[in-house]
C-alpha positions in Angstrom: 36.7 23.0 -17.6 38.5 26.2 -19.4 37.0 26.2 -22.6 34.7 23.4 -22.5 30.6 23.5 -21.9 29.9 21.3 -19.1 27.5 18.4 -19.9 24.3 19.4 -18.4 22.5 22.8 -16.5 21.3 20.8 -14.1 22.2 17.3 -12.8 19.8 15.9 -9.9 21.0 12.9 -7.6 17.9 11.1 -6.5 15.1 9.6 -7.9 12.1 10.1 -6.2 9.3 12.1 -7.2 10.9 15.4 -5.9 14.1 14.6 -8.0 11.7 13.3 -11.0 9.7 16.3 -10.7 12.7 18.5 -10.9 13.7 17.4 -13.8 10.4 17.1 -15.7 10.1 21.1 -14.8 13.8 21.9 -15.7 14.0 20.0 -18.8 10.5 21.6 -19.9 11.7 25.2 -18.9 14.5 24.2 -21.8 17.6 23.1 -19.4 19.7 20.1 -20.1 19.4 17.8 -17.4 20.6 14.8 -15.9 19.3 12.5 -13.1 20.8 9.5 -11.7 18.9 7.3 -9.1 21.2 4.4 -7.2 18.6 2.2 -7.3 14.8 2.1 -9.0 13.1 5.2 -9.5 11.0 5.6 -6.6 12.5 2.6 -4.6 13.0 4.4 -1.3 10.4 7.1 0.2 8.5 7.6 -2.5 7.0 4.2 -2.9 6.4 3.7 0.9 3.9 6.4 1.3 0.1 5.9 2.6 -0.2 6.5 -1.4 -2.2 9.8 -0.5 -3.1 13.2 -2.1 -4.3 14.9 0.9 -3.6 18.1 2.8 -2.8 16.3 5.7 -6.1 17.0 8.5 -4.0 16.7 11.3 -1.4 18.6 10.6 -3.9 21.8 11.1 -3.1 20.6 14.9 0.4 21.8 14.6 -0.7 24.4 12.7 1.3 23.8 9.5 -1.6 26.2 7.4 0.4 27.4 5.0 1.7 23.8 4.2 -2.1 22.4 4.3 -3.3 25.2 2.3 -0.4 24.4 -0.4 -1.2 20.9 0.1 -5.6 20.9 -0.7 -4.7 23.7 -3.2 -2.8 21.4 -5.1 -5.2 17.7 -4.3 -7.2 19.2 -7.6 -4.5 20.4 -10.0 -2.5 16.4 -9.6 -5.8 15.1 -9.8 -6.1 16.8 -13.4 -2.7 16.1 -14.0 -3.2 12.6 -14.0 -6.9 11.2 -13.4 -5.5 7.5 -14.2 -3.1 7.4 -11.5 -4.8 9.7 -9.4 -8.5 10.0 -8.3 -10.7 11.0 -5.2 -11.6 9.6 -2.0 -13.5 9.9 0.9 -12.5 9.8 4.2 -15.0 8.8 7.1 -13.6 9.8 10.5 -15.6 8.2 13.3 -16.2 10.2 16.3 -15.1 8.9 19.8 -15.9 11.0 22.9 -12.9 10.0 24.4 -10.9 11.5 21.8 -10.6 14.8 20.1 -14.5 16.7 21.2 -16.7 16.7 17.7 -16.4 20.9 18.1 -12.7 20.4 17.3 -13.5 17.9 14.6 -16.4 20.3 12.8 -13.3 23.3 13.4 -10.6 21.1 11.5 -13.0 20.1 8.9 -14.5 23.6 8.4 -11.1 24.7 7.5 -9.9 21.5 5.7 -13.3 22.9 3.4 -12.0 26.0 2.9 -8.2 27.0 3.1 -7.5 25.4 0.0 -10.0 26.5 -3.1 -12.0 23.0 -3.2 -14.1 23.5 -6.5 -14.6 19.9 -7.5 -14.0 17.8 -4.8 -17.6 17.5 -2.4 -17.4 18.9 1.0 -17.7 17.6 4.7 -20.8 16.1 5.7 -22.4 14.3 8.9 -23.1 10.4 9.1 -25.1 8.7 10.7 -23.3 5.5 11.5 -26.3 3.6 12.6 -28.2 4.0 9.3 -24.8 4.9 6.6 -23.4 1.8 5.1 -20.2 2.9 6.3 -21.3 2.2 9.7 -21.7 -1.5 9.0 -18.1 -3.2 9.6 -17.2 -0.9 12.5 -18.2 -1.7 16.2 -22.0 -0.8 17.1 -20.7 1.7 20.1 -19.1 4.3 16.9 -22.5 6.5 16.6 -21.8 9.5 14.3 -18.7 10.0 11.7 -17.9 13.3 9.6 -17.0 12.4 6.3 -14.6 14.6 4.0 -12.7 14.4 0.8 -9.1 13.9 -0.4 -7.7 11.6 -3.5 -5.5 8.4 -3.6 -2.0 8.0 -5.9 -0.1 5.7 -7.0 3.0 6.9 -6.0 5.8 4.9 -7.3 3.7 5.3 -11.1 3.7 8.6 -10.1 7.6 9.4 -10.2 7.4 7.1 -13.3 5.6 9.3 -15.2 7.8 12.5 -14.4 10.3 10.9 -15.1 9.1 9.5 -18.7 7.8 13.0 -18.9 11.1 14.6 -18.9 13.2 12.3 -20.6 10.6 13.3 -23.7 11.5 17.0 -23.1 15.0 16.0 -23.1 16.4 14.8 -19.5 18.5 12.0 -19.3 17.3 9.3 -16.5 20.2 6.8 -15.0 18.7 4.7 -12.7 20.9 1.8 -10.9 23.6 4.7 -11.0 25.5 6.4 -8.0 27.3 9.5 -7.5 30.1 8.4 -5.9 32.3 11.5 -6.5 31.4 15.4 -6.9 34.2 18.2 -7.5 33.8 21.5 -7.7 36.4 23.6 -9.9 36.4 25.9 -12.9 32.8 27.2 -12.2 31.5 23.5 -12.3 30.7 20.4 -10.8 32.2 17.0 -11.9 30.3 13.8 -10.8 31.9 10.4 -11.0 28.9 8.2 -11.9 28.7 4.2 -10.5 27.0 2.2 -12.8 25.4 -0.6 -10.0 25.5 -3.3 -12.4 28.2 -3.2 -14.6 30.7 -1.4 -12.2 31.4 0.9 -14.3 32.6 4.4 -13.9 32.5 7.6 -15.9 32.3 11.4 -15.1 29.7 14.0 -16.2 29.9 17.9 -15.8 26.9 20.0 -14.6 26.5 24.1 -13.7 24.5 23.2 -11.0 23.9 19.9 -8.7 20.6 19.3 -6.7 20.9 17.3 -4.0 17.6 15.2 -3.8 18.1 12.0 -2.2 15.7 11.9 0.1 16.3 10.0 3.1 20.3 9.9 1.8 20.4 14.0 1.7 22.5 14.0 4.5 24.5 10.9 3.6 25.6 12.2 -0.2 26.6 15.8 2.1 28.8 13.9 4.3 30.0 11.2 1.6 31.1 12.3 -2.0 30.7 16.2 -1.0 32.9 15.3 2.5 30.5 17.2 4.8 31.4 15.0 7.8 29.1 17.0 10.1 26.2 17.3 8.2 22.7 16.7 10.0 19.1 18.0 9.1 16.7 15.8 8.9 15.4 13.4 11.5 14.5 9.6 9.7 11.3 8.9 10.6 9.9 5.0 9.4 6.3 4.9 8.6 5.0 1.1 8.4 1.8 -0.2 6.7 0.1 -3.6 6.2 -2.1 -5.4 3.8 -5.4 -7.7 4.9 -8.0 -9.4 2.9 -10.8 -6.9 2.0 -12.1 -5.4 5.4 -15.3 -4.0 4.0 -17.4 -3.4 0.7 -17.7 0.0 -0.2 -15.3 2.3 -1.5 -14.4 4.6 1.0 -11.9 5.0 3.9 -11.6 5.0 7.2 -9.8 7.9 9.3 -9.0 6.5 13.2 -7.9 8.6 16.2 -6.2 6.2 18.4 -5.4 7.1 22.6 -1.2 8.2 21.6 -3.2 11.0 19.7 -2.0 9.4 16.6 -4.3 8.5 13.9 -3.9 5.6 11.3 -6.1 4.8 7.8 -7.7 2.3 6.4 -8.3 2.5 2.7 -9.2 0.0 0.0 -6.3 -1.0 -2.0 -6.4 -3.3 -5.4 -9.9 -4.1 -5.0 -9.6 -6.9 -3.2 -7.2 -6.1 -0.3 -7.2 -3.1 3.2 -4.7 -1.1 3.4 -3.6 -0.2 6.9 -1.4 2.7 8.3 0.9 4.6 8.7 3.5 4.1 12.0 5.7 6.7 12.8 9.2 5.6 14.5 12.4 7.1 14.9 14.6 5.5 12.5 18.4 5.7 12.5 19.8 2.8 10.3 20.0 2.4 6.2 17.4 3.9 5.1 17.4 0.8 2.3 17.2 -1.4 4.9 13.7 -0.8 6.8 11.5 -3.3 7.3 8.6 -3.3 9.6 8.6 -4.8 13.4 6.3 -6.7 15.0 5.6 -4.2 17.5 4.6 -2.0 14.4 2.7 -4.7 13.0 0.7 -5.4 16.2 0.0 -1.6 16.9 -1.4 -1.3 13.4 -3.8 -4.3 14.3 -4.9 -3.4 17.3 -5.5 0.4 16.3 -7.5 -1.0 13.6 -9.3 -3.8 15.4 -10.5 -1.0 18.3 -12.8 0.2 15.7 -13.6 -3.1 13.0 -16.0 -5.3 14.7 -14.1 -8.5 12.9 -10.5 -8.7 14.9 -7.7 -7.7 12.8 -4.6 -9.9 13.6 -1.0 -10.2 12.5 -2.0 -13.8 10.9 -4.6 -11.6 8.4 -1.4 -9.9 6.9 -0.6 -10.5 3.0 1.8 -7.8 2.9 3.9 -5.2 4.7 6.4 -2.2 3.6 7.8 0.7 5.5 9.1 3.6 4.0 11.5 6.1 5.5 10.8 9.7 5.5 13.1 12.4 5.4 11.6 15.3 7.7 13.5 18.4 8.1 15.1 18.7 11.8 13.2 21.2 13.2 13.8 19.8 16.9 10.4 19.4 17.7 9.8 16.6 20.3 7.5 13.7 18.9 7.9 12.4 15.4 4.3 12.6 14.4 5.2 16.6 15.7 8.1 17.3 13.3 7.1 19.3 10.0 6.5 18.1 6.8 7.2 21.0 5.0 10.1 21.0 2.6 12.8 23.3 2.9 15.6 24.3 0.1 18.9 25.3 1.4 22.0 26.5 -0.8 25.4 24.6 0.4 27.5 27.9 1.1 30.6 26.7 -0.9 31.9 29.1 -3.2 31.9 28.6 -7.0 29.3 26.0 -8.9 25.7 26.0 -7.1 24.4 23.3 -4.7 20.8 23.0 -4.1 19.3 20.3 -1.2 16.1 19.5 -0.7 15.0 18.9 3.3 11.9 17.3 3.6 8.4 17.3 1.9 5.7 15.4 0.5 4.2 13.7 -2.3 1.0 16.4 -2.3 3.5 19.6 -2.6 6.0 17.9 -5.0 5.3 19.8 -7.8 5.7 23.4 -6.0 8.3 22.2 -4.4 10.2 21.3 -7.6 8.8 25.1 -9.1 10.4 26.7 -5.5 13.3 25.3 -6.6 13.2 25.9 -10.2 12.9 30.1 -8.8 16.3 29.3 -7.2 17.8 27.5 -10.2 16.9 30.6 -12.5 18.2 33.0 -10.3 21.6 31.3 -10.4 21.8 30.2 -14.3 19.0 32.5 -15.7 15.9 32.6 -16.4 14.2 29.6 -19.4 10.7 29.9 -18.7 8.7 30.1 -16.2 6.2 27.7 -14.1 4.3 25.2 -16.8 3.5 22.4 -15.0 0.1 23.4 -13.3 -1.9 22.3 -16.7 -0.1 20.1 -18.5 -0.6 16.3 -17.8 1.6 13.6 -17.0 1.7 10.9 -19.5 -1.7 9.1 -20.1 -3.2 11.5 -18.1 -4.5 13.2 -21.2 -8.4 12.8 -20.7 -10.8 14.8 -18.4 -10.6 13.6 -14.3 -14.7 12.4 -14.9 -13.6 10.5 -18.3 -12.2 7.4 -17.0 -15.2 5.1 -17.4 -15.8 7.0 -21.0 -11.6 5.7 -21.5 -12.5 2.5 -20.4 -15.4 1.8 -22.6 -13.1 3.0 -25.8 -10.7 0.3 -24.8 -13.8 -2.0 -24.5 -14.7 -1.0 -27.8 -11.2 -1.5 -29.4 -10.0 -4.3 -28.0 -13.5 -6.3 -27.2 -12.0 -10.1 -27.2 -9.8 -8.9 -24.0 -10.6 -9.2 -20.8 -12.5 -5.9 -19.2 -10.7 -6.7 -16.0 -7.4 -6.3 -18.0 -8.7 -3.1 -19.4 -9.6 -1.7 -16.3 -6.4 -2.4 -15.0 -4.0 -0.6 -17.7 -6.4 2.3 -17.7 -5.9 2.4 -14.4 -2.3 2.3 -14.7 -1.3 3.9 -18.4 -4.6 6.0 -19.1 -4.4 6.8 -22.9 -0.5 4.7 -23.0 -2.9 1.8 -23.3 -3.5 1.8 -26.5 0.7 2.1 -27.1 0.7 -1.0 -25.2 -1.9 -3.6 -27.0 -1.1 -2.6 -29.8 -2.9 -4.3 -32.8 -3.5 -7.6 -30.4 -6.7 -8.9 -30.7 -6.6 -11.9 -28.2 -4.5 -12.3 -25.1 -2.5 -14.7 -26.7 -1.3 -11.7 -29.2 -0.1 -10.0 -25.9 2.9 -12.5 -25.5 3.8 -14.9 -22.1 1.5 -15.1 -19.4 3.3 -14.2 -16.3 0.6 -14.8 -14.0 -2.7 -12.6 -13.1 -3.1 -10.9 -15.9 0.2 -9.7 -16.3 1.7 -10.7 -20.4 4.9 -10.2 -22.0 3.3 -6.6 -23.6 3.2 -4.7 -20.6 6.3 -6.0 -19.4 8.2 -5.1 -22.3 6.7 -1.3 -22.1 8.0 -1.1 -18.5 11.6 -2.0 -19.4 11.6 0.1 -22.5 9.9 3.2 -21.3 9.6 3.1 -17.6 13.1 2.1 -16.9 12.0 -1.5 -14.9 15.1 -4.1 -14.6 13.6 -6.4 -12.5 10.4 -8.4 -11.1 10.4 -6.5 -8.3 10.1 -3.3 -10.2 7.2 -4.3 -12.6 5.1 -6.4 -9.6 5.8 -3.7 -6.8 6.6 -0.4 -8.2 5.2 -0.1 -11.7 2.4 -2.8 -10.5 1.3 -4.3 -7.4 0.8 -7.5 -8.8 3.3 -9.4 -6.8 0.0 -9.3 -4.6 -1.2 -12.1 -7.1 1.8 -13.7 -8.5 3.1 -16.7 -6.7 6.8 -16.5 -6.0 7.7 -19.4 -8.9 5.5 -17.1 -11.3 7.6 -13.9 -10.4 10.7 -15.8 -10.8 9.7 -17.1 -14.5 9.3 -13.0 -14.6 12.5 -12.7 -13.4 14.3 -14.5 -16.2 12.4 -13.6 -18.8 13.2 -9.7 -18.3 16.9 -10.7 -18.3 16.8 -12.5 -21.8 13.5 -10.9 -23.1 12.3 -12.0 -26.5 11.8 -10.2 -29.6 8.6 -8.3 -29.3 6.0 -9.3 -31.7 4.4 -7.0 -34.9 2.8 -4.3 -32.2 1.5 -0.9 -34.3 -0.7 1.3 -31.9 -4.6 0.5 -32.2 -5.9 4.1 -31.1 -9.5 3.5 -29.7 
């Protein structure tokens, strides 16, 4: 290294949305970065979430404050971030006597109201079951509810778009790349990168490596750093499933169930229930979850204590489990550990190393400015925290402006589909526009994959959101492999590895 300027400032392993939103920060503070991901960006943790921007109710239980008052502070500043991918939703928690007392509840909720500076989102209020269309699917012996407010992500589009966000300021993304070797001499670190596909091999240099591989943190300490003892987090699988549309309206459900634990039920894609989370010791690959029928049968029967139709494992369209990565701090239950995040220096001498332990999708952004402090203080200062007002890609339009966006689209593009619209707003916000182009019929769009997926938006996820496969675009960028059959998603398949020559596509700004 004598002589020579390593490659990058900062070189993050891991591509979820804390390593995505480490780089978007870094590489707008002015540092060169790089990021490699072994697999698809958010393919591990941060696509198996409850998909939630919340402070996290029950954690007030464990009294976690400072990490629910970081949390709701923060439920408002995503949301204007990015209003496409993000919006709000509220939460109706049904009181039953058996369970927590409805002083408690009123106590949690007071708080939940107040720690965190709420200024748009509304507050708590009381239903009456009997008479509040919410009240309507559940069973006729749930009287009262309290209903609060939090907001729904999509969190796989979500690491996406930090991730498109800083490559524009100047990161460089590798996804389907491994570090399978890391050195540290001359006051630097060389990584030996895997490419997954080709096999390949090459070697970068970086001042500084963050270590932000989620439920592989300790697995990348004991492997290409040789850390054979390292342990601090505790794996802990959270399983969900998907039913046919439970009820009508657009709110969720919050259920205390007799283990003290408490599950959700929220509409997802318009025309499906989204049920969950579990929470399960977990001690295999963390690639390699999948959830059990025990799981799926809990989740059913949790939910089908308070639905008045039955909710059985024969009603399920879809399942995932994701494995979360909570910082060891011994505590005896895994619904008790913490989800805080904690940033820890490795003690080596020479070239920094920086691991992340723990965290959540809600804190992600001050998690990546914490550790943008400690970055500074080790390779000086660039800039300073940004990130609070400046929004993610597409996200460029106020949070109440969505219909307004969708009516411009309307208005530009009015031989397409409204549903199709809805859907890429939804999805891409103002990117839409990038993405029809000039088309003026469907046809213009390209192939027809199957719902109302077309060659256009595929071709935008492989060229700017770094999708390789079907299983990217329809569960990751999309969730349309909810519609596609599984001969559609193949045709997918092989079109994306011999795509055709994109059409004449100028943008059409609406």
């Amino acid at each position: 290294m004598t002589g020579t300027s390593p490659d990058y400032d900062i070189f993050i392993v891991g591509g979820g949305i804390n390593g995505a939103g480490i780089a978007r920060d870094a590489a707008g503070r002015g540092f060169s970065v790089g990021l490699c991901e072994m697999n698809d960006l958010a393919s591990g943790t941060s696509s198996g979430s409850t998909k939630l921007i919340h402070g996290g109710l029950r954690y007030l239980e464990h009294y976690e404050f400072r990490l629910v008052r970081e949390a709701l502070m923060e439920r408002e500043v995503l949301w204007a971030m990015a209003p496409h991918i993000i919006w709000p939703l509220r939460f109706v928690l049904p009181h039953q006597k058996a369970m927590r007392p409805k002083w408690l509840l009123r106590l949690g909720l007071f708080l939940y109201d107040h720690l965190g500076g709420r200024k748009r989102l509304p507050g708590t209020r009381v239903l009456d079951l009997r008479a509040d269309p919410a009240g309507q699917p559940l069973t006729p012996d749930l009287v009262t509810a309290f209903e609060y407010s939090d907001c729904w992500v999509q969190d796989a589009r979500l690491t996406v778009l930090n991730a498109r966000d800083a490559a524009d300021r100047g990161a460089e993304i590798m996804v389907r790349t491994e570090c399978v070797g890391l050195d540290r001499s001359g006051g630097a670190w060389t990584l030996r990168l895997k490419d997954k596909a080709s096999g390949g091999e090459r070697t970068v240099t970086a001042r500084l490596v963050v270590n932000a591989a989620g439920p592989w943190v300790d697995a990348f300490l004991r492997g290409p750093l040789g850390h054979a003892g390292a342990h601090n987090v505790r794996l802990v699988q959270g399983s969900h499933i998907v039913v046919p549309r439970l009820f009508d309206h657009d709110r969720c459900y919050i259920f205390q169930n007799p283990d003290e634990r408490i599950i959700f039920a929220i509409p997802y894609e318009r025309d499906f229930t989204l049920i969950g989370t579990t929470d399960l010791e977990y001690l295999g690959d963390p690639g390699a979850a999948r959830i059990s029928p025990t799981e799926t049968e809990y989740l059913c029967t949790a939910a089908g204590s308070y639905f008045a139709a039955p909710v059985t494992p024969d009603h399920v369209v879809w399942s995932y489990s994701g494995v979360r990565p909570l910082f060891d701090d011994h505590a005896g239950k895994a619904q008790e550990a913490t989800r805080d995040y904690v940033l820890r220096a490795d003690p080596g001498e020479g070239a920094p190393l920086l691991n992340i332990f723990g965290g959540k999708i809600t804190t992600y952004r001050r998690l990546a400015e914490a550790m943008l402090d400690q970055i500074e203080a080790r390779l000086g200062r660039r800039g300073g925290p940004w990130t609070r007002m400046a929004p993610l890609p597409g996200g460029d339009f106020p949070v109440d402006g969505f219909d307004t966006l969708v009516e411009a689209l309307a208005s530009a593009y009015p031989a397409l589909p409204r549903a199709l619209l809805w859907r890429l707003a939804r999805n891409y916000g103002t990117v839409t526009s990038a993405i029809l182009g000039k088309s003026a019929t469907l046809a213009d769009l390209g192939q027809h994959f199957g719902a109302d997926l077309y060659a256009a938006e595929v071709r935008h996820l492989m060229d700017r959101e770094w999708a390789r496969t079907a299983e990217d675009v329809l569960w990751r960028r999309s969730k349309l492999g909810l519609r596609l059959t599984a001969d559609e998603a193949t045709a997918l398949e092989d079109w994306m590895a011999h795509p055709h020559a994109p059409p004449d596509r100028e943008e059409h700004t609406p």
